[in-house]
C-alpha positions in Angstrom: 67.2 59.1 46.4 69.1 56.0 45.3 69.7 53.2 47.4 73.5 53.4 47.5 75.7 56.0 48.2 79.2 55.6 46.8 82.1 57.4 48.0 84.8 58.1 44.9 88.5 58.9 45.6 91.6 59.5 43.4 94.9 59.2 44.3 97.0 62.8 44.5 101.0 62.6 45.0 100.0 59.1 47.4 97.2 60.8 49.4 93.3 59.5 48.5 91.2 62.7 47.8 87.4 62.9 47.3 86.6 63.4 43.4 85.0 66.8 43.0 81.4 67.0 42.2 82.4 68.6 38.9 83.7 66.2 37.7 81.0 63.6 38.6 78.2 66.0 37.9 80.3 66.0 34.3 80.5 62.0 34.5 76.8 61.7 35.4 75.6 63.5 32.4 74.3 60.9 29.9 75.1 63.2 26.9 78.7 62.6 27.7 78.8 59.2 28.8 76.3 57.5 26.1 75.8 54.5 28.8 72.4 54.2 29.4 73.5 51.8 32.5 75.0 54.7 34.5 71.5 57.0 34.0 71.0 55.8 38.0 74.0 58.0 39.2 73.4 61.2 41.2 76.5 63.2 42.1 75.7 65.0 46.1 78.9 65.9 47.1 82.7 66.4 46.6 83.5 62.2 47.1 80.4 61.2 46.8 77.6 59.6 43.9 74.1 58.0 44.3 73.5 54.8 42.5 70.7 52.7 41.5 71.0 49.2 43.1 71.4 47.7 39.4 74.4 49.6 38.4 77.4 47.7 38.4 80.8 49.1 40.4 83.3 47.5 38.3 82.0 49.0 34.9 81.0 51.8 36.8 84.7 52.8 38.5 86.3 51.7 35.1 84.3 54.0 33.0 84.8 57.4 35.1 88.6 56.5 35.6 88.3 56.4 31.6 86.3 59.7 31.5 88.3 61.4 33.7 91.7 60.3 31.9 90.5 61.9 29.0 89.1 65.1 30.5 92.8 65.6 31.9 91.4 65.3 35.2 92.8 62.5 36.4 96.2 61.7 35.9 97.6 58.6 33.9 99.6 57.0 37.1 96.3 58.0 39.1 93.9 55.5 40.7 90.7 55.7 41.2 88.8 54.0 44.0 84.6 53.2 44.2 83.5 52.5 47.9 79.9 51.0 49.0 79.1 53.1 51.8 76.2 50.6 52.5 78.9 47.9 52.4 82.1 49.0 53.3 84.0 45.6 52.1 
């Protein structure tokens, strides 16, 4: 539907893990959000999100590692990590 698809990992005990879609199904719901600039995300999987070609990575990594943090579902020493499937570098 969009034109990237963006795989989403966290980091569990040193092993990368795809995010579950509940939490990016809860990300991706503008109520909770309020950023107008992530309405272009489409959660399809466990690990993976749809994006519009203008939303930006960076803000976009930085606000669900924020999101999650204070949903309890990621960790505090837990990364997160945002990979263009399109464009693997």
């Amino acid at each position: 539907m969009f034109a990237r698809k963006i795989r989403v990992e966290y980091e569990d005990a040193g092993e990368k893990k795809p995010c579950p879609i509940k939490w990016l199904d809860n990300f991706s719901m503008r109520s909770f959000t309020n950023a107008s600039v992530f309405d272009d995300t489409l959660p399809v999987a466990d690990g993976v999100i749809e994006v519009g070609a203008r939303v930006p990575l960076d803000q976009l990594q930085s606000a669900m590692e924020d999101w999650f943090r204070r949903k309890s579902y990621l960790a505090t020493n837990a990364s997160l990590t945002l990979r263009d499937s399109n464009n693997p570098d």
